[in-house]
N, CA and C of each residue as an Amber inpcrd file, in Angstrom:
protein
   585
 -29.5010000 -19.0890000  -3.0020000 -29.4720000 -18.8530000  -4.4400000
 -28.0840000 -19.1970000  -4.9630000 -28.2170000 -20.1860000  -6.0530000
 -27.0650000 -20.4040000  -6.5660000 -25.8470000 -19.0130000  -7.4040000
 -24.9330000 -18.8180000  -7.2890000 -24.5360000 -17.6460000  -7.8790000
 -23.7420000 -18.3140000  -9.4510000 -23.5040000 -17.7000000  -9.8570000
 -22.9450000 -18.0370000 -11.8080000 -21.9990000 -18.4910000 -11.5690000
 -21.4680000 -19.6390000 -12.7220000 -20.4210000 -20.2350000 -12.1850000
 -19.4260000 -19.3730000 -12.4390000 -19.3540000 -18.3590000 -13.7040000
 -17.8560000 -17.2060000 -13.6020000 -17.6250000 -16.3920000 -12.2750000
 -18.7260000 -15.9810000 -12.1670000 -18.3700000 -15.1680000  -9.9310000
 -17.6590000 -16.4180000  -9.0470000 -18.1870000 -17.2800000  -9.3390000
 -18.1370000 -18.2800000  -8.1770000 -16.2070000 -18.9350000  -8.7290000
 -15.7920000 -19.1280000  -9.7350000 -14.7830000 -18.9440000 -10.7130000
 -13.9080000 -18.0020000 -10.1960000 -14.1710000 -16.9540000 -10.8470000
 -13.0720000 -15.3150000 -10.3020000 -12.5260000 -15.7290000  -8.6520000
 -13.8870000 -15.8720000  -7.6570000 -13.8990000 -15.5450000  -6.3730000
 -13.2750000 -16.4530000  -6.1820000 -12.8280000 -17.8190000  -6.6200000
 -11.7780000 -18.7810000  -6.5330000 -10.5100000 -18.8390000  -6.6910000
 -10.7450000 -17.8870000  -8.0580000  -9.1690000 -17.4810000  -8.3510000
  -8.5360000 -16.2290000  -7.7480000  -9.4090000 -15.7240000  -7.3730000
  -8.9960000 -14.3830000  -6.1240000  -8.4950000 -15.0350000  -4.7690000
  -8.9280000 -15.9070000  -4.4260000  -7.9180000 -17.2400000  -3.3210000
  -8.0100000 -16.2990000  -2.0650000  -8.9110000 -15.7920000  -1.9990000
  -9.4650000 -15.2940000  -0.5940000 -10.5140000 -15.7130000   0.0010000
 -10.3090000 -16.8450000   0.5470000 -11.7530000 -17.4260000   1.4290000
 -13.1690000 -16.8070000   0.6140000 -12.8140000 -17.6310000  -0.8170000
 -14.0090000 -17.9010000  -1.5720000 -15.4530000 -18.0940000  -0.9610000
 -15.5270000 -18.8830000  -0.3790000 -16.6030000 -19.7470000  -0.0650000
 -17.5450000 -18.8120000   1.0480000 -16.6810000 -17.6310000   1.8450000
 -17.2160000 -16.7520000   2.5560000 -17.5480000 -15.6290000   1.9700000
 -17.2850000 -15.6180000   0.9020000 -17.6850000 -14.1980000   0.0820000
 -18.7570000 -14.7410000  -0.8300000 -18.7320000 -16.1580000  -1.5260000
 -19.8700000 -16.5810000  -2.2580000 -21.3140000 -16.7040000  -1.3340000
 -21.1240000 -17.0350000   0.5780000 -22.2120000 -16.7400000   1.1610000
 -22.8190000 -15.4030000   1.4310000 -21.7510000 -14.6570000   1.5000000
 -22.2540000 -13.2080000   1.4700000 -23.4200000 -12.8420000   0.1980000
 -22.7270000 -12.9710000  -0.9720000 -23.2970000 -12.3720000  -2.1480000
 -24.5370000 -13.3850000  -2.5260000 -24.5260000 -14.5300000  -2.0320000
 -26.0590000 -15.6580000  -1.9350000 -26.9800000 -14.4020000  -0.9700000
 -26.4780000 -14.1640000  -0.2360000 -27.3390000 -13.9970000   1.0800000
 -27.7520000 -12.7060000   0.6390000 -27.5170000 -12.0480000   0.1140000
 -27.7980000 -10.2240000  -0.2220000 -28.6240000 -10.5280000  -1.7480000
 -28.3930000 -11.2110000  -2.4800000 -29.3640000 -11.2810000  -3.8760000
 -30.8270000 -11.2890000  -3.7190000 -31.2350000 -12.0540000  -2.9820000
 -32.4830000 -11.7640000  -3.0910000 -32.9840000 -12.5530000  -3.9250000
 -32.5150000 -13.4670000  -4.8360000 -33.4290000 -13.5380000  -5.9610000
 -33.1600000 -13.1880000  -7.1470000 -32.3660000 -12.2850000  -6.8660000
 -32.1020000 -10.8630000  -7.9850000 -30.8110000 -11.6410000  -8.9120000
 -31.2380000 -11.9700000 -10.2250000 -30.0300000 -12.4510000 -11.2280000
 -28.7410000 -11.4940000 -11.0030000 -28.1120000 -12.3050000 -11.6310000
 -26.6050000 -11.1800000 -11.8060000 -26.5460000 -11.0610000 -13.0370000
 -26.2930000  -9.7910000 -13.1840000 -26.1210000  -9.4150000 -14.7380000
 -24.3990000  -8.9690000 -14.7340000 -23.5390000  -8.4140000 -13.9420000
 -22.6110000  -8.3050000 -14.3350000 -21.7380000  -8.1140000 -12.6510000
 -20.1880000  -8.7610000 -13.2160000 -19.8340000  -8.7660000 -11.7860000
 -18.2200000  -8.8090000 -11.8200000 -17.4430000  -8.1360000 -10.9520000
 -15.9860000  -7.6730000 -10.8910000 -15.2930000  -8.3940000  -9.4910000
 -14.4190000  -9.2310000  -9.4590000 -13.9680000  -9.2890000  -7.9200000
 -12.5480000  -8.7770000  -7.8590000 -12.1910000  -7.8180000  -6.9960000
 -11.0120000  -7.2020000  -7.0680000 -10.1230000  -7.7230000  -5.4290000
  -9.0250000  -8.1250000  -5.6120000  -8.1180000  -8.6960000  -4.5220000
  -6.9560000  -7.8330000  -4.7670000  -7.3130000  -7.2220000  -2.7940000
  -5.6330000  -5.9840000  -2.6390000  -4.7770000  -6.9740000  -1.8670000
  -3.8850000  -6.3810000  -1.8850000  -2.6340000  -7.1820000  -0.6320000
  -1.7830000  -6.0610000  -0.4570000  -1.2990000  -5.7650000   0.6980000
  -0.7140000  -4.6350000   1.1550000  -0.0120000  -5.6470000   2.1540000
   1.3360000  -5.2420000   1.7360000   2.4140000  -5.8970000   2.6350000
   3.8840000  -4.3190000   3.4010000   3.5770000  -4.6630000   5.1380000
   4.1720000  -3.9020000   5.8970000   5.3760000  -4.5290000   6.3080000
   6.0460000  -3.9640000   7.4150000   7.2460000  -4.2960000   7.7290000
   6.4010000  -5.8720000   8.7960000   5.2050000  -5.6360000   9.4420000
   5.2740000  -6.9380000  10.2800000   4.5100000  -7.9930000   9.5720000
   3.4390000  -7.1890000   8.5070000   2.4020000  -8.3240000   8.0690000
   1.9190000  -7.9440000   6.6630000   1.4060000  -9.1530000   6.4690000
   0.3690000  -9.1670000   5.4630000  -1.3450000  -8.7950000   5.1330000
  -1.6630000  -7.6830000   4.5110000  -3.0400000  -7.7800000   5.3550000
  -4.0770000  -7.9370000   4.0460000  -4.8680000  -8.7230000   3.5870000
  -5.5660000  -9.0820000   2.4820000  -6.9220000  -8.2850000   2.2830000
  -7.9000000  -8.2880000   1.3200000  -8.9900000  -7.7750000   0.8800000
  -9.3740000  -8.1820000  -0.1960000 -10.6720000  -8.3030000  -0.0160000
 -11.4980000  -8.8730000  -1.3920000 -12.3960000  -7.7140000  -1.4010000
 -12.9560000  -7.7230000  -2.6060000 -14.0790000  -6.8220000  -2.9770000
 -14.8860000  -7.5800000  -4.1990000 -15.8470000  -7.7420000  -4.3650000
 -16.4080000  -8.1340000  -5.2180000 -17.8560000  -7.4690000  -5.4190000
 -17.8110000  -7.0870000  -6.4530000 -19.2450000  -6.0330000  -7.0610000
 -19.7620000  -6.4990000  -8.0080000 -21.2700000  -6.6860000  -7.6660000
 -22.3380000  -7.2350000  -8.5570000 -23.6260000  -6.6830000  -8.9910000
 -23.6110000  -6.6260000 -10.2720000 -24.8850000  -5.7770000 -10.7390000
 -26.0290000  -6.3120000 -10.9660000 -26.7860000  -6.3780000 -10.5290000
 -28.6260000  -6.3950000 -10.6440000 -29.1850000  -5.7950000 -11.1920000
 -30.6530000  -6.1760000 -11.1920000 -31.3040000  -5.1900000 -12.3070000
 -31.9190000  -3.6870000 -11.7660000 -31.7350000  -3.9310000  -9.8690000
 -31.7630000  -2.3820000  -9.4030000 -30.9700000  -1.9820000  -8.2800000
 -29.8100000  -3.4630000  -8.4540000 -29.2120000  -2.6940000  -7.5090000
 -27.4020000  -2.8320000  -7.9310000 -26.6570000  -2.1920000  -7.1910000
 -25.1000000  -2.2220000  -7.2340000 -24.7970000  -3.1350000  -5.4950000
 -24.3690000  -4.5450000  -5.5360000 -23.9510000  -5.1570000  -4.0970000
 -22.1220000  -5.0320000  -4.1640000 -22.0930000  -4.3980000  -3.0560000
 -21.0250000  -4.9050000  -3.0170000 -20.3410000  -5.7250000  -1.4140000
 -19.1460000  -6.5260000  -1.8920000 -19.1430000  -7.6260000  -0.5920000
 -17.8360000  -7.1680000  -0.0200000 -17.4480000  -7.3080000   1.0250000
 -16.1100000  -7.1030000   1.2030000 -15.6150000  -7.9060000   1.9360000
 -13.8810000  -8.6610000   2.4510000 -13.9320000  -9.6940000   3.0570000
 -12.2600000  -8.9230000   3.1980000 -12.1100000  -8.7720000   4.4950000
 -10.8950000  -8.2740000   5.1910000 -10.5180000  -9.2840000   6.1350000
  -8.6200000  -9.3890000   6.4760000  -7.9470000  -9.7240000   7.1940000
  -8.3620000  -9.2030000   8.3320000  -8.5810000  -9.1000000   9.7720000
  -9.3020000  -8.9810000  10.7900000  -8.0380000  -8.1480000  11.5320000
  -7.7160000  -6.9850000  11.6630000  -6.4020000  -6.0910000  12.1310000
  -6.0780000  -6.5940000  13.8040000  -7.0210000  -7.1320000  14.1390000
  -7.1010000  -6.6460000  15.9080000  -6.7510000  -8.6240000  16.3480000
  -6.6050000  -9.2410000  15.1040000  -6.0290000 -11.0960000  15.1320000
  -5.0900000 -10.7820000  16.1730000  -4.9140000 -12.1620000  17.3430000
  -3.7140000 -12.0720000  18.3210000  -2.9340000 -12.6710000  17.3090000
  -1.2530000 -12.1770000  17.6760000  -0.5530000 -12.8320000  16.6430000
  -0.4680000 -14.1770000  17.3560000  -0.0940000 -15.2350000  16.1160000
   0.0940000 -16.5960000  16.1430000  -1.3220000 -17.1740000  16.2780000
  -2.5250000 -16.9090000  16.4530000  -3.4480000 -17.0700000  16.6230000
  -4.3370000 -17.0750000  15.0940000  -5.7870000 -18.0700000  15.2030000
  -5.9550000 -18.6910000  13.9390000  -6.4180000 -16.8980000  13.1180000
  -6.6200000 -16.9170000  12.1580000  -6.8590000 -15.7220000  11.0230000
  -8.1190000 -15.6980000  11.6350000  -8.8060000 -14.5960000  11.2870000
 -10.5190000 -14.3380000  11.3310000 -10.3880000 -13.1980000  10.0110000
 -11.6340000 -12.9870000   9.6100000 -12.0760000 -12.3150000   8.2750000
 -13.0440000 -11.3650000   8.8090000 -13.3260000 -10.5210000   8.9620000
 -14.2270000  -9.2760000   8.6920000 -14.9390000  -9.2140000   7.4790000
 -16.3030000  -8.9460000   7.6590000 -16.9870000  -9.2330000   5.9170000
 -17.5710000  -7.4740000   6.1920000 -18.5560000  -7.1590000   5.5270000
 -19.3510000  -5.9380000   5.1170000 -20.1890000  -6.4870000   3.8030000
 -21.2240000  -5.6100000   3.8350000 -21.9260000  -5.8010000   2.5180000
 -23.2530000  -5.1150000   2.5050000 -22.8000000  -4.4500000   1.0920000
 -23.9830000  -3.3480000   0.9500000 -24.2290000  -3.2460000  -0.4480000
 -25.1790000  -2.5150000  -0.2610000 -26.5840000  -2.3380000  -1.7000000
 -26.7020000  -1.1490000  -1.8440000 -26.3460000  -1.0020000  -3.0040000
 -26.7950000   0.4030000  -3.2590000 -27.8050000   0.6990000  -4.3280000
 -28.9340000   0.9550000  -4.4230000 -30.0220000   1.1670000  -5.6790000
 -29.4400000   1.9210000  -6.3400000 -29.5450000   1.5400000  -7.8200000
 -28.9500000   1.8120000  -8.9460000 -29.1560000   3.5370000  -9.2820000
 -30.1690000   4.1350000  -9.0430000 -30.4260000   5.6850000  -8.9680000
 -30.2200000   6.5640000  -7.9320000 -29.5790000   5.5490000  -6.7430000
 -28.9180000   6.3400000  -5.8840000 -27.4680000   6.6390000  -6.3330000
 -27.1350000   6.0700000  -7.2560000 -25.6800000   6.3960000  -7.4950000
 -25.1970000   7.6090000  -8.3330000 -24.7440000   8.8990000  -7.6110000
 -24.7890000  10.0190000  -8.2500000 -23.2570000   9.8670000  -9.0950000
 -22.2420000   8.9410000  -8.8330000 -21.2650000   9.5270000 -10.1530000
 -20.6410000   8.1420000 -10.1780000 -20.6330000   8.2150000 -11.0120000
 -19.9960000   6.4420000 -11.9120000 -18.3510000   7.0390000 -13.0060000
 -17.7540000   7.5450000 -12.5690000 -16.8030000   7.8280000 -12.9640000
 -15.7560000   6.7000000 -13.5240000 -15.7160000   6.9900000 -15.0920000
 -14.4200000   6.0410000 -15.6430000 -13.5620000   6.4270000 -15.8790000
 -12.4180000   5.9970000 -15.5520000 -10.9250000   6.4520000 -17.0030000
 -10.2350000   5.8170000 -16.9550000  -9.8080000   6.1170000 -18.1310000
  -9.1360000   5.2870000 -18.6630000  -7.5610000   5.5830000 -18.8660000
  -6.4880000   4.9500000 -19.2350000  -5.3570000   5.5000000 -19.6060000
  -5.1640000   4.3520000 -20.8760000  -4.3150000   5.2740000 -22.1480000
  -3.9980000   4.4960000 -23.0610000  -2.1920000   4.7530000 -23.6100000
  -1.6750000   3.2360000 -23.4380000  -0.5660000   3.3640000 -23.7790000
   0.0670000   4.5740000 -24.7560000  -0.5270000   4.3790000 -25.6090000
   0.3190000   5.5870000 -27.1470000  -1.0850000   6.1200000 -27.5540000
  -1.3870000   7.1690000 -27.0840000  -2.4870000   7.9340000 -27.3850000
  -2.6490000   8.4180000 -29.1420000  -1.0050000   8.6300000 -29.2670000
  -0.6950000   9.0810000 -30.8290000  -1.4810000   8.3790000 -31.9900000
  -1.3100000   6.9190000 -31.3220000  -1.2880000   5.8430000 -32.2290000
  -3.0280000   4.7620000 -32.4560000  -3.9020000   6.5600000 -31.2460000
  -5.1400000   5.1710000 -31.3400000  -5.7450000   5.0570000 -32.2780000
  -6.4870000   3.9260000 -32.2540000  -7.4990000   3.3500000 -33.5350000
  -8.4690000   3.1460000 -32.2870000  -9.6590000   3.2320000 -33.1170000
 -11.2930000   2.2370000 -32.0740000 -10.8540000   1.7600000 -32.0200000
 -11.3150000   0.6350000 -30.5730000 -11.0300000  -0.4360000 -30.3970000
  -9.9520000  -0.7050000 -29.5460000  -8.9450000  -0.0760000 -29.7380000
  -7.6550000  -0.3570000 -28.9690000  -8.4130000  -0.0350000 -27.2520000
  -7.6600000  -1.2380000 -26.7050000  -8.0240000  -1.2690000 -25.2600000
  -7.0370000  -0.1860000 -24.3600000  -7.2860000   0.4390000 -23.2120000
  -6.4870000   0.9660000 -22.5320000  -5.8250000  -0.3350000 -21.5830000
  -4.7290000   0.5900000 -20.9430000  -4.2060000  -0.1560000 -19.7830000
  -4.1850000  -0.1570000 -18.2060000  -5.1100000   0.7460000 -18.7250000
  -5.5180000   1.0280000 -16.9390000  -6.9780000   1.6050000 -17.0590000
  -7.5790000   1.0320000 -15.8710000  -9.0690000   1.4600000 -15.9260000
  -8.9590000   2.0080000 -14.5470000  -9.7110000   2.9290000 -14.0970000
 -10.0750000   3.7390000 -12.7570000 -11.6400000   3.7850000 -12.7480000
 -12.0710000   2.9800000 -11.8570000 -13.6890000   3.5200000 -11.2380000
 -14.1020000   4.4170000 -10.4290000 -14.5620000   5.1630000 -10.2950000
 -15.0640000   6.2250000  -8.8530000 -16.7020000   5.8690000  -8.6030000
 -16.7510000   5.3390000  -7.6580000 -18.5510000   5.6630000  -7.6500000
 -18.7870000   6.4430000  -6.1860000 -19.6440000   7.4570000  -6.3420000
 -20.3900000   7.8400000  -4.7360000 -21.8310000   7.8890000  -4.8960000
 -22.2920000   7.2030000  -3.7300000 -23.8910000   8.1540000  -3.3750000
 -24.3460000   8.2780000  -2.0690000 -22.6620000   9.1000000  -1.7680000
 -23.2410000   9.8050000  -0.2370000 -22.8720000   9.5010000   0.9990000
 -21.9620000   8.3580000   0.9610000 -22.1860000   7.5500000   2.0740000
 -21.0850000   8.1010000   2.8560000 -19.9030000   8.3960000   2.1320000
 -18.5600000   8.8390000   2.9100000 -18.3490000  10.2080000   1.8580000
 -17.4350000  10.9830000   2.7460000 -17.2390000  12.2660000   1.9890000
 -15.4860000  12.3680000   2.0570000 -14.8710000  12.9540000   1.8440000
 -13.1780000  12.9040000   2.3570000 -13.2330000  14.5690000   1.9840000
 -12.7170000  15.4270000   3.1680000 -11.8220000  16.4840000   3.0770000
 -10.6390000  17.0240000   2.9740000 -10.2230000  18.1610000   2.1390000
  -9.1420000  18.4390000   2.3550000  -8.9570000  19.5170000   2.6010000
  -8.4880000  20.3780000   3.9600000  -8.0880000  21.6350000   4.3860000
  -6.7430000  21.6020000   4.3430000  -6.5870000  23.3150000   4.1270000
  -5.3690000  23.9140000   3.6620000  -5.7060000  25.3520000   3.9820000
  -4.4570000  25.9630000   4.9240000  -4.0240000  27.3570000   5.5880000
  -4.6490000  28.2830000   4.1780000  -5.4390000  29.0580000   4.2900000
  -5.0840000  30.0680000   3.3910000  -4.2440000  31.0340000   3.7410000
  -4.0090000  32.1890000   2.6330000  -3.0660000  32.9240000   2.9290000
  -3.4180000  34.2370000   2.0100000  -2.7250000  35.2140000   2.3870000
  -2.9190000  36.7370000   1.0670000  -1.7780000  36.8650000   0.4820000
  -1.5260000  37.4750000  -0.9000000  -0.4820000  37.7740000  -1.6760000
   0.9830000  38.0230000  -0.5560000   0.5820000  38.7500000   0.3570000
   1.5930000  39.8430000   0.8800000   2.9550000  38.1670000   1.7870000
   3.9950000  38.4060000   1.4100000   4.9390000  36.8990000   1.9700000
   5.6270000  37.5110000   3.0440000   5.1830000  38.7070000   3.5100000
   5.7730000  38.9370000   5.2410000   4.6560000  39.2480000   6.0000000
   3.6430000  38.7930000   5.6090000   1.9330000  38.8590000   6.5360000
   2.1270000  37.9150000   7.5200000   1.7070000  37.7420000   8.4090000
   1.6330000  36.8470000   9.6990000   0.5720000  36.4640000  10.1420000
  -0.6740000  37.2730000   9.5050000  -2.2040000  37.3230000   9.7260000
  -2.5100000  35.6680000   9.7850000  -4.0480000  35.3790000  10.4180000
  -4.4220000  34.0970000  10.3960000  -5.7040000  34.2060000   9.3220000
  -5.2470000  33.6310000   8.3890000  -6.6750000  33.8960000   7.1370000
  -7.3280000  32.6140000   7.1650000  -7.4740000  31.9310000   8.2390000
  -8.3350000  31.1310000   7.8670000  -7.8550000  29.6430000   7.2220000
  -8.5310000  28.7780000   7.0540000  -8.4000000  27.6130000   6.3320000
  -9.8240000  27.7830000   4.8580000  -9.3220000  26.9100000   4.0680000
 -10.0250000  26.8570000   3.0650000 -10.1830000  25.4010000   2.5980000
 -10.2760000  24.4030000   1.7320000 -10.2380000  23.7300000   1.3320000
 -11.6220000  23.0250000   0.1350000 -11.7170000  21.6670000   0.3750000
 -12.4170000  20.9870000  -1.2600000 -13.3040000  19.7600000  -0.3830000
 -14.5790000  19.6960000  -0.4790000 -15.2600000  18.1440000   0.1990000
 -15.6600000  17.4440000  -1.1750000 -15.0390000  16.1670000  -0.9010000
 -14.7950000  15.0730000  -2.1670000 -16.1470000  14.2120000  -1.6730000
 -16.7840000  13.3740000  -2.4400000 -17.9330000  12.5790000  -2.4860000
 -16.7780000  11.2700000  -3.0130000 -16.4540000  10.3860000  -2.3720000
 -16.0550000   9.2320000  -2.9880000 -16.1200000   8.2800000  -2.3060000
 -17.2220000   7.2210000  -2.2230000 -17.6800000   6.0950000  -1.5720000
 -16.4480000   4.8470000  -2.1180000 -16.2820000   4.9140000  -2.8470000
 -14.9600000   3.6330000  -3.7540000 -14.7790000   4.2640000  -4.8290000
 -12.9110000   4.1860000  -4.7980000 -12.6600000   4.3920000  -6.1940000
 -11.7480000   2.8000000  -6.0180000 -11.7900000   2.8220000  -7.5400000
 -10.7670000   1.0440000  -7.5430000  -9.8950000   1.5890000  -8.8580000
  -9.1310000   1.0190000  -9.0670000  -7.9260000   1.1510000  -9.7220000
  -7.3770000   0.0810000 -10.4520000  -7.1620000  -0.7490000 -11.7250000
  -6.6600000  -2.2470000 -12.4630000  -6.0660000  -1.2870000 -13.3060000
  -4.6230000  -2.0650000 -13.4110000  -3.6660000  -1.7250000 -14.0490000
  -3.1820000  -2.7810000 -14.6520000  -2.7690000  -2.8070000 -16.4380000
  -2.2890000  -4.2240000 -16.7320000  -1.0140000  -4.1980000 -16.1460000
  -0.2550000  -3.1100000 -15.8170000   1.0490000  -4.0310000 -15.1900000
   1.4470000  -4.2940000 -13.7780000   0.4810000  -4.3360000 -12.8830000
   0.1870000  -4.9970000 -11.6030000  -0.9530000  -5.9220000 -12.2100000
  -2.4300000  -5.9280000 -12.7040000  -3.0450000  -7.1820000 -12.2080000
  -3.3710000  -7.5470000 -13.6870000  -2.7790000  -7.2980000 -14.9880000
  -2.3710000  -7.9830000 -15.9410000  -3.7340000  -7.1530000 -17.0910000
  -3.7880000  -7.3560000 -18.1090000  -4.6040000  -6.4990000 -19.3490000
  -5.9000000  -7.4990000 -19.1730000  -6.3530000  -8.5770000 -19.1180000
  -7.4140000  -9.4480000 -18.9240000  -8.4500000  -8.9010000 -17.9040000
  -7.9620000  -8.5920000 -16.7740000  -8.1380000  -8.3000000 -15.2750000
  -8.8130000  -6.2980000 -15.9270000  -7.9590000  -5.5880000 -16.4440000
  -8.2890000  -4.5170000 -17.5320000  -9.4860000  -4.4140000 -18.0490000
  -9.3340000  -5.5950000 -18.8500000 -10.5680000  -5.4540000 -19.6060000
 -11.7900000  -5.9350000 -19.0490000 -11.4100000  -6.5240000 -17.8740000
 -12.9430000  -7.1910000 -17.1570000 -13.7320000  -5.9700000 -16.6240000
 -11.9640000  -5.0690000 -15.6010000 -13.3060000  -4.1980000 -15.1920000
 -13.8770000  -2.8740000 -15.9020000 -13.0680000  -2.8570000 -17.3430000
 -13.4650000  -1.8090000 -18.4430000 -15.2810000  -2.1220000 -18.8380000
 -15.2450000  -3.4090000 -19.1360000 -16.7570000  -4.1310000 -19.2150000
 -17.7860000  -4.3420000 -18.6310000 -17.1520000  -4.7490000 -17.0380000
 -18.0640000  -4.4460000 -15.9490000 -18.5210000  -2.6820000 -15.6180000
 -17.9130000  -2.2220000 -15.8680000 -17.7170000  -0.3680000 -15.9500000
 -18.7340000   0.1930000 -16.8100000 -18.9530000  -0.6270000 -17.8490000
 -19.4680000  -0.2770000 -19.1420000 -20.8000000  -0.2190000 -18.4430000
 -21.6000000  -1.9930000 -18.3210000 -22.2400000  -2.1790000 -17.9480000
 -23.0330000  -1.4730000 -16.8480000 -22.0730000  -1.1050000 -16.2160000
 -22.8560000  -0.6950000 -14.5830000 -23.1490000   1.0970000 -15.1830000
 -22.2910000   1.5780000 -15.8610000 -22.9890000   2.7490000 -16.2140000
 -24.4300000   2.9830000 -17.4740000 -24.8850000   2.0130000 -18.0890000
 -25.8450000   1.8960000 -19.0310000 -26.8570000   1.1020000 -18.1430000
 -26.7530000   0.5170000 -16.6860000 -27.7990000  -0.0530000 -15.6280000
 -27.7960000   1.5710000 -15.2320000 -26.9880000   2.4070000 -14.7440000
 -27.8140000   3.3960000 -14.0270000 -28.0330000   4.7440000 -14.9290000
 -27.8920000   4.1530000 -15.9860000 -28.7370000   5.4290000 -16.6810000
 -30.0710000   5.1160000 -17.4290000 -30.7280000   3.6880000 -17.0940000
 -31.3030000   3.0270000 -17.2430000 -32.4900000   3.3690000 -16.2970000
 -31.5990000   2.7250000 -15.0190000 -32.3420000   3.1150000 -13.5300000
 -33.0500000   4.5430000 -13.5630000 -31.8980000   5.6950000 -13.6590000
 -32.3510000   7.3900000 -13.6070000 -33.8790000   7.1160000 -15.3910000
 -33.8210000   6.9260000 -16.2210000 -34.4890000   7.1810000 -17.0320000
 -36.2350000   6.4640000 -16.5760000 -35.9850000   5.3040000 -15.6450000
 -37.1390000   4.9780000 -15.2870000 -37.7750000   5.4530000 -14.7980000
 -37.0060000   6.0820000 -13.3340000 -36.9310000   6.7120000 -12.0510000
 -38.0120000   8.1130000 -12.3040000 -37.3680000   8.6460000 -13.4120000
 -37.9060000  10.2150000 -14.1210000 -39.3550000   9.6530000 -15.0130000
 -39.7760000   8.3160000 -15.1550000 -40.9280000   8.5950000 -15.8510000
 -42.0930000   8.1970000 -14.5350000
């Protein structure tokens, strides 16, 4: 299946072995048009290396794909690169939280319309959980007692993060739109789902 020429575009200008992420997202459609689609490129640089990531997320009419295309950690050094892919589907009413926010430069000063400068996504449905434990303790600050641990279990399958002043206000507003979109597909999805 041919994919749109703007995905196929982005995933070019994301300059991460395009052509392996455009077979991924052929190969998982199905058939299934694209109605809306985000490709996000990390780079995380250490004291020995460079290690890259693509992500690219595409909306259907029942599902959320997403592709992933990693630097391969376990490469011998000097030896040619290899890529690690992943790729998964998630049905649009499996997705229990589609979380947006936003941040806006001068809050004082908004009007409609004014764009933020940072967008934050959260989505989960289930797949990974993250904990956080922490010692509890009682009022008393010369107790020695063992009270236990306490803590919070988080549901967060991907959160992503675009900021205009790392990946520029354009890059912002793509995934403010794609955001938009993917939350009016799954409240779409849940309203079907329930009849």
């Amino acid at each position: 299946m041919a994919l749109p020429e703007v995905l196929v575009s982005d995933l070019q200008s994301a300059g991460y072995y395009p052509q392996l992420t455009q077979g991924i997202l052929a190969e998982s459609l199905f058939g299934e048009p694209v109605l809306a689609h985000f490709v996000h490129i990390d780079t995380h640089v250490d004291i020995e290396s460079i290690h890259r990531h693509v992500t690219a997320f595409v909306l259907t009419e029942t599902r959320l794909l997403l592709a992933h295309v990693d630097d391969d950690p376990n490469a011998a050094p000097g030896s040619k690169p290899k890529a690690v892919t992943s790729s998964e589907d998630i049905e649009l009413e499996r997705l229990g939280t589609v979380m947006v926010g936003r941040t806006y430069a001068d809050p004082a000063a908004y009007q409609p319309g004014d764009k933020p400068v940072e967008v934050s996504l959260t989505l989960s449905w289930g797949a990974a959980r993250r904990i956080e434990a922490f010692p509890e303790a009682c009022g008393d600050p010369n107790c020695m007692g063992d009270h236990g641990y306490g803590g919070s279990i988080y549901s967060e399958d991907v959160m992503l993060r675009v900021s205009a002043e790392a990946e520029g206000q354009d890059a912002v507003d793509r995934i403010a739109a794609f955001s938009a979109k993917l939350r009016a597909a799954v409240f779409q999805a849940r309203l079907r789902s329930r009849r």
